[in-house]
C-alpha positions, 0 to 999 in steps of 0.5 A, spaced: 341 646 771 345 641 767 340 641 760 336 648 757 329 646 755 328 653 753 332 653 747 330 646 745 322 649 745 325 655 741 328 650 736 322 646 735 317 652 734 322 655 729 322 649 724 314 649 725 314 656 723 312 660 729 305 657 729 300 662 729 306 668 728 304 668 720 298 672 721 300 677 726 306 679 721 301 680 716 299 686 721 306 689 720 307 688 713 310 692 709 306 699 705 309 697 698 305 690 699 299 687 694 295 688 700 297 696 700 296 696 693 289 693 692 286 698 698 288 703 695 285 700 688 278 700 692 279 708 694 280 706 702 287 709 702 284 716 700 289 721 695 294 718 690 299 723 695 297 718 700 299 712 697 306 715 695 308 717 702 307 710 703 311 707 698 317 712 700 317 710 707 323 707 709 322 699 710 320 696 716 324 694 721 324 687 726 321 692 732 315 694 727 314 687 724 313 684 731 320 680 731 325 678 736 331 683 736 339 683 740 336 689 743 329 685 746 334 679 748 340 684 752 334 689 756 329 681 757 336 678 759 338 684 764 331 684 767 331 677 769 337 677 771 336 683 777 330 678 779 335 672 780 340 678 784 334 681 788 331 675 790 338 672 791 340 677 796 333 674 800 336 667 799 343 668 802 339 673 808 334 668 810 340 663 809 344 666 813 339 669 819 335 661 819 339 656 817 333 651 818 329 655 813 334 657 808 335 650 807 327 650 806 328 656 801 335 651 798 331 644 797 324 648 794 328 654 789 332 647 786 325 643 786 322 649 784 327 651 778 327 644 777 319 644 775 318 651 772 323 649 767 320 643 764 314 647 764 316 653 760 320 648 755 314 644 754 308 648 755 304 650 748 304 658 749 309 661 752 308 664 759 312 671 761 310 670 768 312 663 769 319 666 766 318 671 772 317 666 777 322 662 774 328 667 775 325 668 783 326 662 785 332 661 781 335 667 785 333 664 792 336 658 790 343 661 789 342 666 794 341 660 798 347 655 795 351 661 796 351 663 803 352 655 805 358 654 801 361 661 803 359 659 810 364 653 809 370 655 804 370 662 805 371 666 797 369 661 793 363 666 792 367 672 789 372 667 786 365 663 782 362 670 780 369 673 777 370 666 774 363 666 770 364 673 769 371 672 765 368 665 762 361 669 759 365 674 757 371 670 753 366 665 750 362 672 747 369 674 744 370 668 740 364 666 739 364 673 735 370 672 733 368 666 729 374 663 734 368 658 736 364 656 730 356 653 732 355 647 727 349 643 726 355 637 728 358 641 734 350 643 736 349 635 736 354 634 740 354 638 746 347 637 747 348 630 747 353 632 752 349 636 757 343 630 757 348 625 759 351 630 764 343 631 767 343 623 768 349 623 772 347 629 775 340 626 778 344 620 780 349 624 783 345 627 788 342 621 789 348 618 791 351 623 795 344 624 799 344 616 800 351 616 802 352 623 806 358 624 801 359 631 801 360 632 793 357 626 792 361 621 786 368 623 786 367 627 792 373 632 793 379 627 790 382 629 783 377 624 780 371 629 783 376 636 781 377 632 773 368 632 773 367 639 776 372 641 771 369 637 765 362 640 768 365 647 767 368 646 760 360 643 759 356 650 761 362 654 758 361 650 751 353 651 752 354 659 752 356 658 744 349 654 743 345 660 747 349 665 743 348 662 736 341 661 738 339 668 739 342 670 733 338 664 728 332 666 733 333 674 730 336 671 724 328 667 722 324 672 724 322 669 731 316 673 734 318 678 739 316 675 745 320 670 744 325 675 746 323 673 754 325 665 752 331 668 749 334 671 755 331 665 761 335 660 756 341 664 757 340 666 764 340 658 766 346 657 763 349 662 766 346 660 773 349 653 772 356 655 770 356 659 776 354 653 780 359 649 778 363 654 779 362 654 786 363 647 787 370 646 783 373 651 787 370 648 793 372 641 792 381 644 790 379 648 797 378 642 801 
């Protein structure tokens, strides 16, 4: 959950030119344009009052052209995020109800995620049905995580889910504020951040599986609390990447397709800070 694949492949596609947009923007070009002009040289525009009405016409928009806009990323990401909570809701029933098979639903929605997500980031097209299938086993997953940490401390839930709501909200604010800046040195630097976070990650489930820790290095010491604080500010950082790229994304003409790719990248973001959450308040519980 640690690294966003999704935004890096937005990245690298984005300095290629969004590969194969150039000629779908064409179908979208603008009425004043030589193309306009050279159709209506060879009569196929018809009357001249034809050709002025097109001239007069306001220029087109981002949603004309085929591009990527704030209002695609909101209703994609609100989308994706009512899959997570539904399918959440069947995780934390089944978990609930079949302990046995909500740690079945658990293991498969993390190894799930886990695979889905390197697949989306690096497949060659990108593919809104495998974003959807991302975002159900997502929601199975912390559906799942949710009912056995709610089972053990009792509120760490609802105290996570209002942490990351305040979190999300305060990073927006002053990332629009321009109180948090996104430059290309501080874009460096969280990332590194997060793929030496992902590292340790791995080789903390590990550890924790091998040693049947409960939290795994650190467990609940004030060492543990000082990393699961680390990994909140981390998550809570890495919304200002999201935010900077959703804007960079609209700003370079980003096809709008790219708006599913958008809010799958925000949506695991938002997903891991909450699950860090989880874990902090555990740990201080215990």
């Amino acid at each position: 959950m640690a690294s966003n694949p999704a935004f890096n492949r937005l990245e690298k596609d984005a300095q290629s030119g969004y590969a194969g947009f150039q000629g779908h923007r064409s179908q979208g070009a603008e009425p004043g344009n030589s193309s306009y002009a050279q159709q209506g040289a060879t009569g196929q525009l018809g009357s001249e009052q034809q050709l002025q009405d097109m001239y007069n016409a306001p220029t087109a928009g981002p949603t004309d052209t085929g591009r990527v806009t704030m209002d695609d990323v909101i209703m994609k990401t609100m989308g994706l995020f009512a899959l997570v909570v539904s399918f959440g809701a069947v995780g934390w029933y089944v978990a609930s109800q079949y302990p046995g098979l909500g740690l079945m639903v658990l293991i498969g929605g993390m190894i799930g995620t886990l695979v889905l997500g390197l697949v989306i980031a690096f497949k060659k097209t990108l593919s809104v049905p495998l974003i959807v299938g991302y975002a159900v086993l997502e929601g199975l997953f912390v559906g799942a995580v949710s009912q056995v940490f709610e089972s053990r401390w009792n509120g760490v839930v609802p105290m996570a889910a209002m942490a990351t709501v305040g979190v999300f909200v305060g990073m927006f604010l002053a990332y629009k504020s321009g109180l948090i800046k996104v430059t290309a040195k501080f874009r460096r630097i969280v990332t590194m951040m997060i793929f030496g976070y992902a590292i340790f990650a791995v080789i903390n489930v590990i550890y924790a599986m091998v040693t049947n820790t409960q939290f795994g290095i650190g467990g609940n010491t004030p060492f543990g609390i000082a990393i699961s604080v680390f990994a909140v500010g981390l998550a809570s950082v890495s919304l200002a990447l999201d935010f900077d790229m959703i804007e960079r994304a609209i700003a370079t003409g980003a096809p709008q397709k790219y708006s599913w790719l958008l809010a799958h990248g925000l949506i695991v973001t938002v997903v891991w800070l909450y699950i860090e959450f989880l874990r902090l308040f555990a740990r201080m519980r215990e």
